[in-house]
C-alpha positions as CSV (number, residue, x, y, z in Angstrom):
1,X,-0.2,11.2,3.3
2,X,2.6,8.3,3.6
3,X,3.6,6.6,0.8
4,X,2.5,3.6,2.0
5,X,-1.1,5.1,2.7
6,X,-0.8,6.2,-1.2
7,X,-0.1,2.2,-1.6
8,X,-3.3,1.6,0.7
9,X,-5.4,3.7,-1.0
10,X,-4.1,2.2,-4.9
11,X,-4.7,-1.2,-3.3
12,X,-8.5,0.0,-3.1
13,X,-8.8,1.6,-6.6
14,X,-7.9,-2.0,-7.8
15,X,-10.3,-3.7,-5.8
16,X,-13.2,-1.1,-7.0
17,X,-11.7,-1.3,-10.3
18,X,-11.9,-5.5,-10.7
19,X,-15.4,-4.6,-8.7
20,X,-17.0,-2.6,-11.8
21,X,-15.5,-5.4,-14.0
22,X,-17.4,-8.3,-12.6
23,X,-20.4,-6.7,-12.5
24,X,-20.2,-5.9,-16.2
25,X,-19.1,-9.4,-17.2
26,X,-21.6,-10.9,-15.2
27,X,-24.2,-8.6,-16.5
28,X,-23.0,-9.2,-20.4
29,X,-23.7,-13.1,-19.4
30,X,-27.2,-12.7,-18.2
31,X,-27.9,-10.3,-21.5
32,X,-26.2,-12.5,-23.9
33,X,-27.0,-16.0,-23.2
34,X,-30.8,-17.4,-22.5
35,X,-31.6,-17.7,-19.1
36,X,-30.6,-20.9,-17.1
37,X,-28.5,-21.6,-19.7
38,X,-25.8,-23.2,-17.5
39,X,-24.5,-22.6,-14.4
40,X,-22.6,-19.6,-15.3
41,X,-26.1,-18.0,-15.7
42,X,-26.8,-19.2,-12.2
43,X,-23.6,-17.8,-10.8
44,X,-24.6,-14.6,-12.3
45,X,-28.5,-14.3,-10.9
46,X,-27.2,-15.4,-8.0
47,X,-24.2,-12.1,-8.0
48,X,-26.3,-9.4,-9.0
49,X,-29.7,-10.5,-6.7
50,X,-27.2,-10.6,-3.4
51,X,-24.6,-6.9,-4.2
52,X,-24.2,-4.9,-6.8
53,X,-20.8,-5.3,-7.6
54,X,-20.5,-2.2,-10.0
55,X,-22.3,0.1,-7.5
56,X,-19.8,-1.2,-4.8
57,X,-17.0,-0.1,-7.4
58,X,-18.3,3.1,-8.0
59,X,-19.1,4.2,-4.2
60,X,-15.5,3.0,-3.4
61,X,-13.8,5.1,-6.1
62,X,-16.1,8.0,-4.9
63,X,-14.6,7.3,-1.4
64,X,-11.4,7.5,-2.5
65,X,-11.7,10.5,-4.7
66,X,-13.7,12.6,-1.5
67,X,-11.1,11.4,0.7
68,X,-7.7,12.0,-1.9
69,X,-8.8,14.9,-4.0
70,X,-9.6,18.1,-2.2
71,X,-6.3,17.7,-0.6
72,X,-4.5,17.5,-3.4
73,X,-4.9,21.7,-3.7
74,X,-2.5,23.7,-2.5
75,X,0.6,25.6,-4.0
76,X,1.1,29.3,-5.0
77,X,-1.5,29.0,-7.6
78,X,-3.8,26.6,-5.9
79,X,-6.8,26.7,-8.3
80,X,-4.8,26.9,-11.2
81,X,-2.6,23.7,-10.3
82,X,-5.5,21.7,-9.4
83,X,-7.2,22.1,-12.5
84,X,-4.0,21.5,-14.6
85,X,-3.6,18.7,-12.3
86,X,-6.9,17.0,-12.6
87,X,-7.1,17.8,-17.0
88,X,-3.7,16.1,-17.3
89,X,-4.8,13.3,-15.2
90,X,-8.4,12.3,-17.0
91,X,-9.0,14.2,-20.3
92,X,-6.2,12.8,-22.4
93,X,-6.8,8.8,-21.8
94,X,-10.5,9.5,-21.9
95,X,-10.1,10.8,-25.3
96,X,-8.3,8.3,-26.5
97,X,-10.9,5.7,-25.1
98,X,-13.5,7.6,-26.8
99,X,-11.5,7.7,-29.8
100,X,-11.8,3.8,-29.2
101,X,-15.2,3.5,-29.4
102,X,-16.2,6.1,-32.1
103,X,-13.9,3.6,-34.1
104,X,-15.7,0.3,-33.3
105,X,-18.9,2.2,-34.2
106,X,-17.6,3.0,-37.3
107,X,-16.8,-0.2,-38.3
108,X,-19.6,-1.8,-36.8
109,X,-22.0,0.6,-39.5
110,X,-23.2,3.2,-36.9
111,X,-20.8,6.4,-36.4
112,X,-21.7,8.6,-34.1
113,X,-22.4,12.2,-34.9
114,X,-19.7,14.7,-34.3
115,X,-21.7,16.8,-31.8
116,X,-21.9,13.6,-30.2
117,X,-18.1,13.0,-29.4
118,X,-17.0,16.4,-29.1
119,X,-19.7,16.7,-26.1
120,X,-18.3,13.4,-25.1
121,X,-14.6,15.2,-24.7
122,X,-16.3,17.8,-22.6
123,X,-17.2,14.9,-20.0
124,X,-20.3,16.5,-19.5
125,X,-22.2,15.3,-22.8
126,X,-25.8,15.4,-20.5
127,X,-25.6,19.7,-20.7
128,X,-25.2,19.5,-24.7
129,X,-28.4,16.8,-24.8
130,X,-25.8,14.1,-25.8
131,X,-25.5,10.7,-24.6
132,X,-22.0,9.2,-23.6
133,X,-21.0,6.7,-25.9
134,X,-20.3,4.3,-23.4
135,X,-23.0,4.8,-20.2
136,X,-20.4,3.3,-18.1
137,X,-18.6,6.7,-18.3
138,X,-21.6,8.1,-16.2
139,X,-19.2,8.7,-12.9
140,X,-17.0,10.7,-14.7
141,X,-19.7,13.6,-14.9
142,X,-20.1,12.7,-11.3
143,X,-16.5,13.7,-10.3
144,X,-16.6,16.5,-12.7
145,X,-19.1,18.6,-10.7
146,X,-17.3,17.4,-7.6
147,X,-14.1,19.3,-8.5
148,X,-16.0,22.0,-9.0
149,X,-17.9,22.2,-6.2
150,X,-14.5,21.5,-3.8
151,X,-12.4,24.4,-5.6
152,X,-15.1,26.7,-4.6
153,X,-15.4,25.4,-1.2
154,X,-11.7,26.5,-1.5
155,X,-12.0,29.3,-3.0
156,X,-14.1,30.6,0.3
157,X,-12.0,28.5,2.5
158,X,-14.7,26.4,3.8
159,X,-13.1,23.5,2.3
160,X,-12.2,22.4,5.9
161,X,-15.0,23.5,7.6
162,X,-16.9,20.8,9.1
163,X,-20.4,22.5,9.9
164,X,-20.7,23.9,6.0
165,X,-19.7,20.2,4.4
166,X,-22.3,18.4,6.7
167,X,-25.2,20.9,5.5
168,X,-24.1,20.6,2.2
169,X,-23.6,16.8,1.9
170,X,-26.8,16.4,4.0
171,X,-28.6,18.8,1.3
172,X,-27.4,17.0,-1.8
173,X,-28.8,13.9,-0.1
174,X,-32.1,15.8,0.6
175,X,-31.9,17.3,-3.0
176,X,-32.3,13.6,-4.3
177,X,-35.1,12.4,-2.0
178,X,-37.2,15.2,-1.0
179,X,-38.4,15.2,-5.1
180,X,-39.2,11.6,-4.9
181,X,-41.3,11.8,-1.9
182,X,-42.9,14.9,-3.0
183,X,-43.9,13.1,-6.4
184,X,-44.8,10.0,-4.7
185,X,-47.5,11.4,-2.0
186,X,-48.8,13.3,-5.2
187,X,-47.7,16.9,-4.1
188,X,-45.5,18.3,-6.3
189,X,-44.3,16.2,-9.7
190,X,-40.5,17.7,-9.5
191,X,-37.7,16.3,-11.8
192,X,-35.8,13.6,-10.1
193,X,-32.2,12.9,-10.5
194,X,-29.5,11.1,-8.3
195,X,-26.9,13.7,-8.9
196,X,-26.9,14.6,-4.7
197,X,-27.0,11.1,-3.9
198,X,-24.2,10.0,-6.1
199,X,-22.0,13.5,-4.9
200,X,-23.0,12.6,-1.0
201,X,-20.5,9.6,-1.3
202,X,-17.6,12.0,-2.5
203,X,-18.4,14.3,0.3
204,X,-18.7,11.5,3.1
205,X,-14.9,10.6,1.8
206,X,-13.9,14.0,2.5
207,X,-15.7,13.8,5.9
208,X,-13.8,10.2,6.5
209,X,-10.5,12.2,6.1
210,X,-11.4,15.2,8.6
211,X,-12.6,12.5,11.5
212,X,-9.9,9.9,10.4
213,X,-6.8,11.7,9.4
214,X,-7.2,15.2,10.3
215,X,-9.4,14.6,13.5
216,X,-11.4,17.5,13.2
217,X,-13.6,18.2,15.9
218,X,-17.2,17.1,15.2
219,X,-16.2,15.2,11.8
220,X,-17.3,11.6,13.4
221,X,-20.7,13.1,14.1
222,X,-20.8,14.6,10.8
223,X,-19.8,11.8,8.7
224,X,-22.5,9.3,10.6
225,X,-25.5,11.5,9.9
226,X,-24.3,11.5,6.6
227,X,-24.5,7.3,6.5
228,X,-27.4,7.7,8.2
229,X,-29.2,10.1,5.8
230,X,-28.4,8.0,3.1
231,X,-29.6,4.7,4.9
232,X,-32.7,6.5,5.0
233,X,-32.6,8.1,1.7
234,X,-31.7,4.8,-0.4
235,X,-34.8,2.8,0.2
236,X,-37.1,5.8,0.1
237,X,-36.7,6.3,-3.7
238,X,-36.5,2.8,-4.7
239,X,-39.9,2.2,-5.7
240,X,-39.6,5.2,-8.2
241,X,-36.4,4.6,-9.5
242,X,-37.7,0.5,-10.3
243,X,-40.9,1.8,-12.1
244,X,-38.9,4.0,-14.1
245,X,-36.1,1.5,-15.2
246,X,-34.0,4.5,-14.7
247,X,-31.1,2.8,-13.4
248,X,-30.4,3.9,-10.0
249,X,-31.8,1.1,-8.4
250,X,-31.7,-1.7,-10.9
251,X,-31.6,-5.9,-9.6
252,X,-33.5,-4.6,-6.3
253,X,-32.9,-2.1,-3.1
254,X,-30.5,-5.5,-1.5
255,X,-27.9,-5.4,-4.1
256,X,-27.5,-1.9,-3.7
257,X,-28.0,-1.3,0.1
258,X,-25.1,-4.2,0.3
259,X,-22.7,-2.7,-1.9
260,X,-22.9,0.7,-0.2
261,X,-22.6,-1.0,2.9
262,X,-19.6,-3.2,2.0
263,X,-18.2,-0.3,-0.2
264,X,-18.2,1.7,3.5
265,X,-16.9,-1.0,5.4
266,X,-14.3,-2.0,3.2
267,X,-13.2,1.9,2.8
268,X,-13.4,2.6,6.5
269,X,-11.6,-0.8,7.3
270,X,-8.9,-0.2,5.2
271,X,-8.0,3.9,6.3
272,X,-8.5,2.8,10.0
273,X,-6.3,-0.5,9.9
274,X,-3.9,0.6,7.0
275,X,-4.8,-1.6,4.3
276,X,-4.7,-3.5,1.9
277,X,-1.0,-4.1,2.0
278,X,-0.5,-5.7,-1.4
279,X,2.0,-4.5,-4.4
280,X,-0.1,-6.3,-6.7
281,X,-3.1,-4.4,-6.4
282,X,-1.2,-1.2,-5.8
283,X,-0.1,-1.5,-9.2
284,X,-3.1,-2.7,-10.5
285,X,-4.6,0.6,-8.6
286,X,-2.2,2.6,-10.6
287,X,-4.0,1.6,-14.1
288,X,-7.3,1.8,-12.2
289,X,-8.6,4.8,-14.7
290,X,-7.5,2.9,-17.8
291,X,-8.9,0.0,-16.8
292,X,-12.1,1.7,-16.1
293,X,-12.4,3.5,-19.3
294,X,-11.3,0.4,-21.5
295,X,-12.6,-2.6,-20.1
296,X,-15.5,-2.5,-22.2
297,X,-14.0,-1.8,-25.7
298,X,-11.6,-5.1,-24.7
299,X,-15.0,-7.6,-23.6
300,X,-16.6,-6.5,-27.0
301,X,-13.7,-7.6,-28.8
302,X,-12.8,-10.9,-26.9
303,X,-16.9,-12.0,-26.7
304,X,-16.8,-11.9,-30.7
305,X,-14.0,-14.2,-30.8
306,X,-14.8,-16.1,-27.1
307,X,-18.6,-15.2,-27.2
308,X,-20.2,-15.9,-23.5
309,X,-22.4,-19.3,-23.7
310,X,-23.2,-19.8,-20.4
311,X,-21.2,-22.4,-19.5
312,X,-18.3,-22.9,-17.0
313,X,-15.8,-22.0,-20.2
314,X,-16.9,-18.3,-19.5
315,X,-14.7,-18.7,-17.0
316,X,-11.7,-19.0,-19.2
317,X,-13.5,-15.9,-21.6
318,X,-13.8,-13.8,-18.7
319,X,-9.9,-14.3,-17.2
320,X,-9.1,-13.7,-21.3
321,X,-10.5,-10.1,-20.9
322,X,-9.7,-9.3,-17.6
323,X,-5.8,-9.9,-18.9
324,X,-6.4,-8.2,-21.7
325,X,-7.9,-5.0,-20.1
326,X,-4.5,-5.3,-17.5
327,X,-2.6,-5.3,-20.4
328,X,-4.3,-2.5,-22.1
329,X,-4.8,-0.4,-19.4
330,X,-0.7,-0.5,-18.5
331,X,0.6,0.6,-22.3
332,X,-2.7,3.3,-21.8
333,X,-1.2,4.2,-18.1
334,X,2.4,4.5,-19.7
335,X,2.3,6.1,-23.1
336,X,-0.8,8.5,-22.3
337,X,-1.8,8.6,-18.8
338,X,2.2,8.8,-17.3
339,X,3.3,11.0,-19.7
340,X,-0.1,13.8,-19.8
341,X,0.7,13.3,-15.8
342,X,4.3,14.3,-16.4
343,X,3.6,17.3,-18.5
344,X,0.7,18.3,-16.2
345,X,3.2,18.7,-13.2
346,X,5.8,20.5,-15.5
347,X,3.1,23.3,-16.5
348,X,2.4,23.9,-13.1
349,X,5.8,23.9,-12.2
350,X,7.1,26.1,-15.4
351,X,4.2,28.7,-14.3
352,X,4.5,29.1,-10.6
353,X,8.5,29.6,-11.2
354,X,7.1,32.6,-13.6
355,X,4.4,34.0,-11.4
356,X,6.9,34.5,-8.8
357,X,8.4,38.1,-8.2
């Protein structure tokens, strides 16, 4: 890729990034303050009942992460430098975050059990029966299995292979739905989990960068009847996931069907037409993961000292922790994220000069 498609595609991890942010400002109002308390409160019901600005974030960084990521493999020790690559890139800063938050819950009289943050540091806390301590990190399991899932692809060399990534993204789509259905109609009461569904975004990325970039022959088809399938597959386990309250579906099926839809648009939009062209959010894309993984921990602290009312002074609280998080996320991005980055290249480097005869 150009350096200015790089630019493009940091310009989008900003706009996911401020996405997610909304959402979870708007979403601490309407928790925090009694409803139709002012018109903040309205502003809010009337955000989260017409997108789901967080879902939008998240399908837009899985986008970008199908569509950057598997391509990032290569060298004389492929494997090996991709997972060096991708632990220096994401385990240091999320340790430090969760270092973060074990401290707040300290000194807000509820620590959190040791088993509980060392699972945490695994990023896969669900296969040790341990909750994050921050459900916002929930994507981050997400991506996890999707780095493990494109090294094997790799591994076989299938990783370009058109006809295997449209069965597989079509099954993890199916893998999703088919359980619902089959519970619903009263056939079979199988576990349900949104694993497939959330991974069919990174794979329809991927796809976008075959048909888009790479032109691979029968990519377009593949990546529509992925969109399609999950047109489909969206509404069809809506019902379930509202009676639950499990989260997948959570203001109604609009907000979400809107922000997949926009999240596609905007992605496809900006890959086909080169955008956005913007140093500003380029460089707010490059403290995109920071400012993912702190955001919270800064809102907590600002609402104790600003605390959301309602009112159109929210306004000024919610500009006071979006600077804040900027700020935070830039000394995270150059004293931790830069410098793991840095030493994760300099491994890789150090050992393919050694492996070599």
């Amino acid at each position: 890729m150009t350096p200015q498609r790089y630019a493009n595609i940091d310009g989008l991890r900003a706009i996911a990034a401020l996405g997610v942010m909304v959402e979870h400002m708007f979403g601490d109002l309407l928790r925090q303050t009694p409803p139709a308390a002012g018109p903040m409160n309205m502003a809010g019901d009337l955000l989260v009942q017409s997108v789901s600005l967080g879902r939008f974030g998240v399908a837009l960084f899985f986008l970008i992460s199908g569509f950057v990521v598997p391509f990032s493999i290569g060298g004389e020790r492929p494997l090996f430098q991709f997972a060096v690559s991708r632990a220096f890139r994401l385990y240091p800063a999320l340790w430090l975050a969760l270092a973060v938050l074990a401290t707040m819950a300290w000194l807000g009289g509820e620590p959190p059990r040791a088993v509980t943050v060392l699972a945490n540091m695994t990023m896969a806390p669900a296969l040790f029966g341990q909750p994050w301590l921050s459900p916002i990190y929930w994507t981050l399991f997400i991506e996890l299995v999707f780095y493990i899932l494109i090294a094997l692809l790799f591994s076989v060399g299938t990783l370009r292979r058109v006809g295997v990534l449209s069965m597989l993204s079509l099954a993890l789509v199916v893998a999703t739905a088919l359980p619902v259905q089959l519970r619903t109609h009263g056939i079979a009461n199988l576990p349900v989990q949104y694993l497939g569904m959330h991974l069919s975004f990174l794979f329809l990325g991927l796809l976008l960068r075959l048909w888009l970039v790479e032109r691979l022959p029968g990519a377009r088809m593949a990546a529509l009847a992925l969109v399609l399938a999950q047109v489909l597959a969206v509404p069809s386990v809506a019902t379930l996931s509202l009676a639950r309250g499990d989260n997948f579906i959570m203001e109604g099926l609009t907000p979400v069907l809107v922000a997949y839809a926009l999240a596609f648009v905007v992605f496809f939009a900006a890959v086909k037409f080169d955008r956005p062209r913007s140093l500003l959010l380029s460089r707010i894309g490059l403290i995109s993961y920071s400012m993912y993984l702190f955001h919270w921990p800064v809102n907590v602290t600002v609402y104790r000292f600003l605390p959301l009312t309602g009112q159109i002074g929210d306004v000024a609280t919610m500009l006071v922790c979006t600077g804040l998080t900027l700020l935070a996320s830039w000394l995270v991005y150059r004293l931790v994220e830069r410098p793991m980055i840095m030493l994760g290249r300099a491994i890789v480097l150090r050992h393919g000069v050694a492996s070599r005869p």
